[in-house]
C-alpha positions in Angstrom: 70.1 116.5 21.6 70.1 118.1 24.7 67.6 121.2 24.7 69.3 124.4 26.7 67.7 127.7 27.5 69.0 131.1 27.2 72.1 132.3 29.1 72.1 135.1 31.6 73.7 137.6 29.0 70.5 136.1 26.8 68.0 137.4 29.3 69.2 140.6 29.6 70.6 141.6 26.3 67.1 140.2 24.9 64.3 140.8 26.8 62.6 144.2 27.3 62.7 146.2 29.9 59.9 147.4 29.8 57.6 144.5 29.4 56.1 143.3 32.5 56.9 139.9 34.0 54.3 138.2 32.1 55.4 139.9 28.4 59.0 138.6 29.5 57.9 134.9 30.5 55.8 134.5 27.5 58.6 135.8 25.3 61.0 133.0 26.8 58.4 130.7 26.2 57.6 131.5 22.5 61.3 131.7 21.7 61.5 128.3 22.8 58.6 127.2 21.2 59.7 129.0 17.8 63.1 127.2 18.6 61.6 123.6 18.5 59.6 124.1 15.8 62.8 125.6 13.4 64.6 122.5 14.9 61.4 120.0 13.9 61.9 121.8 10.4 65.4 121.7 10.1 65.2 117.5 10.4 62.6 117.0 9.1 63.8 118.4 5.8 67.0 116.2 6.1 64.5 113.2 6.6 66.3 112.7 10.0 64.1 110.9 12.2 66.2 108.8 15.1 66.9 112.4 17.3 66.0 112.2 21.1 65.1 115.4 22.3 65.7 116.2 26.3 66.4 118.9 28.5 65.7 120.3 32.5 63.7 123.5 32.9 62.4 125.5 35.7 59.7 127.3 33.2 57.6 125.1 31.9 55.4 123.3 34.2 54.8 119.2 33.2 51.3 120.0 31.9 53.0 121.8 29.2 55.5 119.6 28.1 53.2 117.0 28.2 51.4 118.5 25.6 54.0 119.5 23.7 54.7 115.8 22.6 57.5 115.4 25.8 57.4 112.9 28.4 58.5 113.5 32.0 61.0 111.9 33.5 63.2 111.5 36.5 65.5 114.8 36.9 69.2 113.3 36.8 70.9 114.4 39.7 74.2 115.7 37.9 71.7 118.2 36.0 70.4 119.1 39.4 73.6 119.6 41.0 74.5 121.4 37.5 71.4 124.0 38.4 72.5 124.2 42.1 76.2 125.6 40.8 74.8 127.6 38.7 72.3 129.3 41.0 73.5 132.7 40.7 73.4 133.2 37.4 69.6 131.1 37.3 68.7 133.4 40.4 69.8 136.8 38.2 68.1 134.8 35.1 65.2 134.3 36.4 65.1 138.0 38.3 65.5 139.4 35.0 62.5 137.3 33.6 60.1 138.2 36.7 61.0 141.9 36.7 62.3 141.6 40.5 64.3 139.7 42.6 62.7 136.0 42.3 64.1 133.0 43.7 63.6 129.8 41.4 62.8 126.4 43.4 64.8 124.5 41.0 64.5 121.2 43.4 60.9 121.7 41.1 62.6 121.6 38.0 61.1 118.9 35.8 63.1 117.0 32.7 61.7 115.5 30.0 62.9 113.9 26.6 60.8 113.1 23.5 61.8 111.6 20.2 61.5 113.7 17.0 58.7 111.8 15.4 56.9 112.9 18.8 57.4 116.1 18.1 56.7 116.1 14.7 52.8 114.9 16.0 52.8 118.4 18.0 54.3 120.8 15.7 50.8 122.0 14.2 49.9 122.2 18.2 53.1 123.9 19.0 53.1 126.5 16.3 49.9 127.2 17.1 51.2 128.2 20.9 53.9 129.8 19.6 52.0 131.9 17.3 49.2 132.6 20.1 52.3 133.8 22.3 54.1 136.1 20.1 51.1 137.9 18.8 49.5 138.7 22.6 52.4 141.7 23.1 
């Protein structure tokens, strides 16, 4: 299952104004978070186990999704050329996240994949981020 982030009518029909850029980057992140976890959940409940999990993000850095129960891996160049097309809308995306006019290095995107029974390892650990996240406002 490929893992996508929010849309550029996401950003800014979602996020807050009036939060500041860190409000806004946690609240991408938590959503996320509270998105894996609901997915964990959702499988887990229908006792399916064999789901590969990957995606490409600019966001997360690889200390994170190492610790989320993902493992890097080499960025595929068609997903890379997919975030070079789409630039514009990642630029405004991102812009919208940091508040101002940001430029995203997405040659430093990471990608990573992990297997559901991975996940399932983390999801205490990932609740728990997701829970510290949504409560610091």
């Amino acid at each position: 299952m490929q893992i996508h982030g929010g849309t550029l009518l996401d950003y800014y029909f979602v996020l807050n104004f009036k939060w500041n850029s860190k409000q806004r980057t946690n609240y991408i992140i938590q959503q996320y978070l509270e998105g894996l976890v609901n997915l964990i959940e959702e499988y887990e409940k229908n006792n399916v186990r064999q789901i590969r999990f990957t995606g490409t993000t600019y966001i997360l850095n690889k200390n994170t999704a190492k610790k989320l129960g993902f493992t890097i891996t080499k960025t595929n160049s068609l997903q890379l050329m997919l975030l070079v097309l789409n630039y514009f809308n990642v630029l405004i995306s991102n812009s919208i996240a940091k508040g101002n006019f940001s430029f995203p290095n997405v040659t430093k995107s990471i990608s990573f994949e992990a297997k559901l029974d991975d996940l399932v390892k983390k999801k205490a650990s990932i609740k728990a981020l997701s829970n510290k996240l949504k409560h610091r406002g």
